[in-house]
Residue frames as qw, qx, qy, qz and C-alpha x, y, z in Angstrom:
[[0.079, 0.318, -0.123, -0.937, -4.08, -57.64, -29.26],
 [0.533, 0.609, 0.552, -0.200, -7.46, -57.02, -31.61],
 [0.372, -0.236, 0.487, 0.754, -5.71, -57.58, -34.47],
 [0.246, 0.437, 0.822, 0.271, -9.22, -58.06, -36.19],
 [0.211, 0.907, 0.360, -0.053, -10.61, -54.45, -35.26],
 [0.156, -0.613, 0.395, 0.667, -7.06, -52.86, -35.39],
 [0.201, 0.056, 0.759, 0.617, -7.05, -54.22, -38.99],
 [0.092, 0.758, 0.646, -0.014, -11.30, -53.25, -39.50],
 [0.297, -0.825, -0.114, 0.468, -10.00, -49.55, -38.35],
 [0.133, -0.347, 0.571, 0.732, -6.96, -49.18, -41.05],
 [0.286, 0.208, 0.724, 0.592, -9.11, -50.24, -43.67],
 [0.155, 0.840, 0.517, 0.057, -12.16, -47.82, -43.45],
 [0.259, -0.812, 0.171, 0.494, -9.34, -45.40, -42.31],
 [0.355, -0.170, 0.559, 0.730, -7.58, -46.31, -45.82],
 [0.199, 0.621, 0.740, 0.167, -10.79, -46.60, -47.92],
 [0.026, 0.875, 0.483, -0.016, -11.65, -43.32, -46.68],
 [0.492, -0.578, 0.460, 0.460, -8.78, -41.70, -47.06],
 [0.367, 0.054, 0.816, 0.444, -8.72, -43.12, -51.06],
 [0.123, 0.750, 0.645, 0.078, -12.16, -42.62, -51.88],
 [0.082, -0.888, -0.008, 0.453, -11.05, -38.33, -50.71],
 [0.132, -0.722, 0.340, 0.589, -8.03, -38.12, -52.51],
 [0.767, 0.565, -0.083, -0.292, -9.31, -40.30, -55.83],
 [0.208, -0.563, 0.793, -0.102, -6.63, -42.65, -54.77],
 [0.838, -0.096, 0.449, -0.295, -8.73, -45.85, -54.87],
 [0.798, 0.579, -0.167, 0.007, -6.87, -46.83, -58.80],
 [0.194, 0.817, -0.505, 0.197, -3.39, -45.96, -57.58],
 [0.868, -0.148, -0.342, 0.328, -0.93, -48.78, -55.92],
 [0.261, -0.906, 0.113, -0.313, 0.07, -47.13, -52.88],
 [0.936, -0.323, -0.136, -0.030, 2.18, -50.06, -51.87],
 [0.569, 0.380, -0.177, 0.707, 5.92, -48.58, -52.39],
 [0.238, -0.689, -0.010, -0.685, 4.36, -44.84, -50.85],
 [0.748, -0.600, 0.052, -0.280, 3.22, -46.75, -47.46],
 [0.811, -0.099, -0.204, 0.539, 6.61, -48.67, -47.45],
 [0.369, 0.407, -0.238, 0.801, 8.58, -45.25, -47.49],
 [0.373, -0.697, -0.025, -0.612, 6.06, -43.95, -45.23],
 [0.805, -0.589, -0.070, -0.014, 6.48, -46.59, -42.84],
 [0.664, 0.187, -0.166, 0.705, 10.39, -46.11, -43.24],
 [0.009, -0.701, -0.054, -0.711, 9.58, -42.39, -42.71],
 [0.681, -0.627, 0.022, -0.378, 7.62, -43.19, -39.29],
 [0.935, -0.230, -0.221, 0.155, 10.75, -45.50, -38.25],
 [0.603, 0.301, -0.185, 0.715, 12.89, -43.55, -38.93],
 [0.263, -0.613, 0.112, -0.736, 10.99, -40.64, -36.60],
 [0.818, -0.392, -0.175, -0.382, 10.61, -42.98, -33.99],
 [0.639, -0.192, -0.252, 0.701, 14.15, -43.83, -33.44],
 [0.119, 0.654, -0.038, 0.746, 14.60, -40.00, -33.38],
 [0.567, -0.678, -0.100, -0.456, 11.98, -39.86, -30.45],
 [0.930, -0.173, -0.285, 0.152, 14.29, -42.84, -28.61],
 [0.110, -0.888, 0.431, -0.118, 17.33, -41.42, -29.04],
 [0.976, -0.081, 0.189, -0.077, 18.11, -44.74, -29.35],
 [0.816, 0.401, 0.118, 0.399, 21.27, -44.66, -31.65],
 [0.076, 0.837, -0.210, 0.500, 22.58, -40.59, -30.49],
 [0.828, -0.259, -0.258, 0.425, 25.88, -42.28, -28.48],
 [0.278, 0.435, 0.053, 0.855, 27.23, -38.81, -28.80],
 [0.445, -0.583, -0.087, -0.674, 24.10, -37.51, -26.41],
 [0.026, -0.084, 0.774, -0.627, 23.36, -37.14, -23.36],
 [0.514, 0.014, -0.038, -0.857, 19.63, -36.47, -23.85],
 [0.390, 0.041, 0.917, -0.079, 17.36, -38.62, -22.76],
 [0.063, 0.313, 0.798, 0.512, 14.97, -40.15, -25.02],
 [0.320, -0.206, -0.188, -0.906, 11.66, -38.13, -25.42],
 [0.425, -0.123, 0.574, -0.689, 8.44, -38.72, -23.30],
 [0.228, 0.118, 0.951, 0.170, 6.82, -41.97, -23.61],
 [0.492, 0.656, 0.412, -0.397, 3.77, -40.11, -24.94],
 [0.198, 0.741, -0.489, -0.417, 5.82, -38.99, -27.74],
 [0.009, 0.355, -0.882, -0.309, 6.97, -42.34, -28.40],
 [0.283, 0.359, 0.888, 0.041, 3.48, -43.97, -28.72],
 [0.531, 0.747, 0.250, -0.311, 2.20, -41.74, -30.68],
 [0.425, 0.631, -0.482, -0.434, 5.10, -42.02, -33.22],
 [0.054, -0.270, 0.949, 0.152, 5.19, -45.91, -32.75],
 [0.536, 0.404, 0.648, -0.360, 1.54, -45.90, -33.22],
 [0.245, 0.746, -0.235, -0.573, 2.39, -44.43, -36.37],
 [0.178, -0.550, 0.808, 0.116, 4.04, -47.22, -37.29],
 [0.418, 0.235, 0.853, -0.206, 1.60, -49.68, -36.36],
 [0.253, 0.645, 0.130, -0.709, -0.44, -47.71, -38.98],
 [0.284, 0.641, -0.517, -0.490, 1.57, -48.17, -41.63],
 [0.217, -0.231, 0.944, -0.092, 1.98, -51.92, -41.10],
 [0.508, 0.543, 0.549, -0.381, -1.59, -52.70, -41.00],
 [0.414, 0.734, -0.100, -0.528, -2.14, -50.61, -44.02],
 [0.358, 0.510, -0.744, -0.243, 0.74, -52.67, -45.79],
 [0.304, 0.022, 0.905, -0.298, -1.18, -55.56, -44.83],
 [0.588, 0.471, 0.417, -0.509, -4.56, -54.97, -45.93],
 [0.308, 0.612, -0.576, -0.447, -2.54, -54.29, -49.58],
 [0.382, 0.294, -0.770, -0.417, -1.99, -57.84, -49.77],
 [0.613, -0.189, -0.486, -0.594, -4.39, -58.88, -48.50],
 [0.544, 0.004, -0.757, 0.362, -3.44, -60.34, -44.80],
 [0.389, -0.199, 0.341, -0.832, -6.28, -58.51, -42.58],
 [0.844, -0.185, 0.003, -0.503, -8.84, -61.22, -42.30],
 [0.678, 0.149, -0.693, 0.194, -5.77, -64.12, -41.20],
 [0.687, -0.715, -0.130, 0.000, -5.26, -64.91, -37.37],
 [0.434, 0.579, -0.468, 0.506, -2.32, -63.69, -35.68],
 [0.762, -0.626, -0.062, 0.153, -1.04, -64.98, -32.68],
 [0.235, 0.824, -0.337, 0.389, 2.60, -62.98, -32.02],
 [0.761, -0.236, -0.243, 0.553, 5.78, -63.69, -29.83],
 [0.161, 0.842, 0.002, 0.514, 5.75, -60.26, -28.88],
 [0.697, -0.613, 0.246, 0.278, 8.45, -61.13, -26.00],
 [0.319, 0.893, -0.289, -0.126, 11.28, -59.03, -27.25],
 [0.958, -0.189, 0.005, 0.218, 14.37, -60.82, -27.82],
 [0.468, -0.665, 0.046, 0.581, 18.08, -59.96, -26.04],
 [0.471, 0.315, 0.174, 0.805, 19.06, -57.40, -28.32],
 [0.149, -0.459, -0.226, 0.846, 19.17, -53.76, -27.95],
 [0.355, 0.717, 0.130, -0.586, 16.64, -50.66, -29.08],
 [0.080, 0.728, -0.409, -0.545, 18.98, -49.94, -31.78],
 [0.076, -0.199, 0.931, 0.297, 19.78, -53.39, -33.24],
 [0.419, 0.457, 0.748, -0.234, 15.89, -53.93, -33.02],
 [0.288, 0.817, 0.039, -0.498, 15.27, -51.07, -35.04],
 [0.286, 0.563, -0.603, -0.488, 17.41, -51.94, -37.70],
 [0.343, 0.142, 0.916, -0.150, 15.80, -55.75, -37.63],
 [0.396, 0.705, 0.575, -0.126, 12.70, -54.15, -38.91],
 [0.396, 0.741, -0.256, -0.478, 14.12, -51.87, -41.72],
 [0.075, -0.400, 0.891, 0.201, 15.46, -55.36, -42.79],
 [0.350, 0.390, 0.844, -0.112, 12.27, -57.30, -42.30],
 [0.461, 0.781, 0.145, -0.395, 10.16, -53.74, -44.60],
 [0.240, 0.612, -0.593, -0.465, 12.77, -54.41, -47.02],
 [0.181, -0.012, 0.981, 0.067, 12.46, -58.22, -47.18],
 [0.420, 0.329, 0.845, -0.049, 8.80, -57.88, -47.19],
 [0.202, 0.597, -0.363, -0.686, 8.93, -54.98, -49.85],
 [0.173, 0.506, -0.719, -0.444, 10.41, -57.21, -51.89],
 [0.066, -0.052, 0.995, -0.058, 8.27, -60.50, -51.08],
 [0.543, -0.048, 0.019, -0.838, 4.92, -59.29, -50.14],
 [0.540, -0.137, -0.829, -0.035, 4.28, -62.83, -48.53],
 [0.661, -0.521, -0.419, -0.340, 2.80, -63.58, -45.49],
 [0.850, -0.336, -0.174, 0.367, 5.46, -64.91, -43.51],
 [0.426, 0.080, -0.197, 0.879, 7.47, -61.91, -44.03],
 [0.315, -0.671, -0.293, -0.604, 4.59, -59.81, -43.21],
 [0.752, -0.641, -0.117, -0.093, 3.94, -61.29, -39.67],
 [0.801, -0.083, -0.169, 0.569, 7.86, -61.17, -39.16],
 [0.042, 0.548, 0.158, 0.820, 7.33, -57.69, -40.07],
 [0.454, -0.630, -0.143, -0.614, 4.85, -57.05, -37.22],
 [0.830, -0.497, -0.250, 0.041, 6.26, -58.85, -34.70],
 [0.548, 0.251, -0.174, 0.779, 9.53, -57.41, -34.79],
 [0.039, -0.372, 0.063, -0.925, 7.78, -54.06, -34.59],
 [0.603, -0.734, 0.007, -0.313, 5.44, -55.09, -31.34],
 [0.880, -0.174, -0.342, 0.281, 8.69, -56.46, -30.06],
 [0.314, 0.395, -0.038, 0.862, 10.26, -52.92, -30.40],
 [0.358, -0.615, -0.185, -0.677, 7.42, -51.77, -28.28],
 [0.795, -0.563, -0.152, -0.168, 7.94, -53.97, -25.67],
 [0.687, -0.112, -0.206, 0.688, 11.35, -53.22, -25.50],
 [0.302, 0.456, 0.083, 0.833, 10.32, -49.66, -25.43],
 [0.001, 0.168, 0.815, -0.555, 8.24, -50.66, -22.69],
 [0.593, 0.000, -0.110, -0.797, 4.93, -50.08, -24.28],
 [0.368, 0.087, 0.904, -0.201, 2.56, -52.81, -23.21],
 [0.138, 0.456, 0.812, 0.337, -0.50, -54.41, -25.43],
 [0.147, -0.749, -0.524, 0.379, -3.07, -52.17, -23.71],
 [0.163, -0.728, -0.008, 0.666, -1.16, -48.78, -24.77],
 [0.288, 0.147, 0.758, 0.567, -0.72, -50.08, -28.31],
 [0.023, 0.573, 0.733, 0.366, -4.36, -50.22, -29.19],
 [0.018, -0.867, -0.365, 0.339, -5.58, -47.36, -26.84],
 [0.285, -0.568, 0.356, 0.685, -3.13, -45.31, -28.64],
 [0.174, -0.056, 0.717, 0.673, -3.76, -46.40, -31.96],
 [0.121, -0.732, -0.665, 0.088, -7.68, -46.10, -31.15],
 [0.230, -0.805, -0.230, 0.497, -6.84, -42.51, -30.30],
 [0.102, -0.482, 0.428, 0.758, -4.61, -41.67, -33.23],
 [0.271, 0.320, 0.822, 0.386, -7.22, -43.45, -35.73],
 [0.009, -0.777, -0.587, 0.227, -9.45, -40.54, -34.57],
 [0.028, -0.855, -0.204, 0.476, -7.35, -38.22, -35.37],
 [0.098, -0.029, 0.696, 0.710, -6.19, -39.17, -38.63],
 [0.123, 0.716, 0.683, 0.076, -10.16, -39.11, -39.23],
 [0.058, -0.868, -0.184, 0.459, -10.27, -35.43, -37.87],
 [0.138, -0.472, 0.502, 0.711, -7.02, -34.28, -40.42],
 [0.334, 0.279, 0.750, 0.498, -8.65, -35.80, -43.13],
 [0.067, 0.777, 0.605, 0.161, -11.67, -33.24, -42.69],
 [0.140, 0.962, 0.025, -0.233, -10.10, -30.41, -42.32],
 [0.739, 0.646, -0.045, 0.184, -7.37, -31.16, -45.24],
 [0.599, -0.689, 0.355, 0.203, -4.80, -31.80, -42.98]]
C-alpha cells in the first residue's frame, strides 16, 4: 500500500478540515478514537458479522468498503496526531486463523491499548489488525486505496457544502 500518500491525503484532509472549523488549538485525539470506535462499530453492522440470530447476509461489499474505508480514515488521522505519518510501514496484512468477529474485537483492543499508549508499536499493531480485517473481508490492497482515494474526495465535497 501508499502508505506515504494515504498518510499526505489525511493530513491536508485533517488540516483542512481544522483550519474550517477553528479546530487547529483543540486535541482531537480522544474525538477520532471514539470516532474510529464509531466507524467499527458501523462496520461490523455492515458484516453482520456477530448477528448469530440472522439469517441476513452481510451487506454489499460496496457498503463494506466504504465503511471500512472509514476506518482506515480514522487510523491515519490517529497517526498523524502522534506523529507516525512520515515512518515506513511494511505490514503482515495476511490475516491470521481467526474469525470476522474475533478480528473485530482484536482491534477495539489494540484502539484501546493504543489510546492509552500512543506509541508506535501499538499504532502499527493498530493498522495491521485493521488491513487484516480487510483481507479477511476479502478486500484486497488495490480496493483499499481506490476506495479511500474516492472517499477522500468526498469528505472534501461535505466539507464545502457543510456537510
Amino acid at each position: 500500500m501508499q502508505f506515504e500518500k494515504l498518510f499526505r491525503m489525511q493530513q491536508a484532509l485533517d488540516q483542512h478540515i481544522e483550519k474550517k472549523h477553528g479546530l487547529q488549538e483543540e486535541d482531537l485525539f480522544n474525538r477520532k478514537v471514539l470516532a474510529l470506535l464509531v466507524e467499527l462499530g458501523e462496520l461490523a453492522n455492515e458484516t453482520r458479522c456477530f448477528k448469530f440470530w440472522s439469517i441476513k447476509p452481510s451487506s454489499e461489499k460496496s457498503v463494506v468498503l466504504e465503511e471500512f474505508v472509514d476506518g482506515i480514515h480514522f487510523i491515519l488521522s490517529l497517526g498523524i496526531e502522534c506523529g507516525y505519518q512520515d515512518l515506513e510501514y511494511s505490514m503482515n496484512i495476511q490475516p491470521p486463523a481467526s474469525s470476522v468477529s474475533e478480528q473485530f474485537l482484536l482491534i477495539y483492543e489494540y484502539v484501546n491499548k493504543f489510546k492509552n499508549s500512543k506509541n508506535n508499536h501499538d499504532f502499527r499493531a493498530l493498522l495491521e489488525s485493521f488491513l487484516q480485517l480487510g483481507a479477511l473481508l476479502g478486500i484486497t490492497y488495490e480496493e483499499m486505496e481506490e476506495a479511500y482515494f474516492t472517499k477522500n474526495e468526498v469528505n472534501y465535497q461535505r466539507q464545502q457544502s457543510n456537510y
